[in-house]
C-alpha positions as CSV (number, residue, x, y, z in Angstrom):
1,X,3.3,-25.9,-27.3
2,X,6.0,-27.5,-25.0
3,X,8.9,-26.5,-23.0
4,X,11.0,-28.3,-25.0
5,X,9.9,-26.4,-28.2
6,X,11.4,-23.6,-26.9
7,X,14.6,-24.0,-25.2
8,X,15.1,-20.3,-25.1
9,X,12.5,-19.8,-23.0
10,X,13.3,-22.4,-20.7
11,X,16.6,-20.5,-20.6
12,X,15.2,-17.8,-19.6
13,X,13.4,-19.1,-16.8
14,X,16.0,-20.7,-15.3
15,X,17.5,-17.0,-15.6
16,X,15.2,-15.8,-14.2
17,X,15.0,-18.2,-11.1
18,X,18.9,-17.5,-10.5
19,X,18.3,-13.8,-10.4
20,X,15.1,-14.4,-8.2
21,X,17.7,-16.6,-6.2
22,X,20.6,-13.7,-6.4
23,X,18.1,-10.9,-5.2
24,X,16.8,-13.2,-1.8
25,X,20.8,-13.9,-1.0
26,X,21.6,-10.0,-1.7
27,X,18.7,-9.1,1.1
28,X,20.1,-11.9,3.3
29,X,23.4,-10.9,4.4
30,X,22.0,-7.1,6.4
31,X,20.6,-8.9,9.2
32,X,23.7,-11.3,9.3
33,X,26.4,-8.1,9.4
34,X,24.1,-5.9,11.8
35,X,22.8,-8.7,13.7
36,X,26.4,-9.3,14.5
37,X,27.4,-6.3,14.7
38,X,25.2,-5.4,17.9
39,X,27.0,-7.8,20.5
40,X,30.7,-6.6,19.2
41,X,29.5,-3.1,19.6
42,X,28.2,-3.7,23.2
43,X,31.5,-6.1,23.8
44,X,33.3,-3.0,23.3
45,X,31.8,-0.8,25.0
46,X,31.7,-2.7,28.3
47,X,35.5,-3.3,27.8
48,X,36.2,0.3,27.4
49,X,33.6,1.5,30.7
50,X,35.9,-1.6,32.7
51,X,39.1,-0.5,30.8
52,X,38.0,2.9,32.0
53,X,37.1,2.0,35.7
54,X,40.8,0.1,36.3
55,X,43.3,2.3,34.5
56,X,45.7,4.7,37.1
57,X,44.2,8.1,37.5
58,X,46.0,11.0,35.6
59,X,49.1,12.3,37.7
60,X,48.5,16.1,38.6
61,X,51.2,18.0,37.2
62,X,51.8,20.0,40.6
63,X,52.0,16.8,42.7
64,X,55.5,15.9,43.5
65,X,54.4,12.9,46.2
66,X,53.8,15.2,48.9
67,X,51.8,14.8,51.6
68,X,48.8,15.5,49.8
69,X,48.1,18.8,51.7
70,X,48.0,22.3,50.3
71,X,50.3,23.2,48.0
72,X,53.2,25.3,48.9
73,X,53.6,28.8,48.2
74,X,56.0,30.1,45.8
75,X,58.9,30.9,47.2
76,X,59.5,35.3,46.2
């Protein structure tokens, strides 16, 4: 008995061997996406600490630009 008795079955082996084929690519692309996804994470997060670091502090809302001493009492 030959493979070429049976084309079927030589059909379904090359079925086979493309789903084999399918199943190895589907496990392949998680350590592509995560692997990449590591260094953009950590690229982001030291742009935020740095964006973090430069940025102008929050203005007090009872500073006017004085001369930074104590605030004035209210007047009665």
């Amino acid at each position: 008995m030959t493979l070429a008795a049976h084309p079927s079955l030589l059909a379904h082996l090359a079925l086979a061997h493309l789903a084999l084929i399918l199943v190895r690519a589907e496990e392949a692309w998680e350590p592509v996406i995560f692997g990449g996804m590591i260094p953009a994470a950590g690229a982001l997060a030291v742009g935020y600490v740095i964006y973090r670091a430069v940025r102008e502090p929050p203005e007090e809302e009872g500073d006017k630009g004085g001369d930074g001493g104590p605030p004035e009492p209210p007047s009665p």
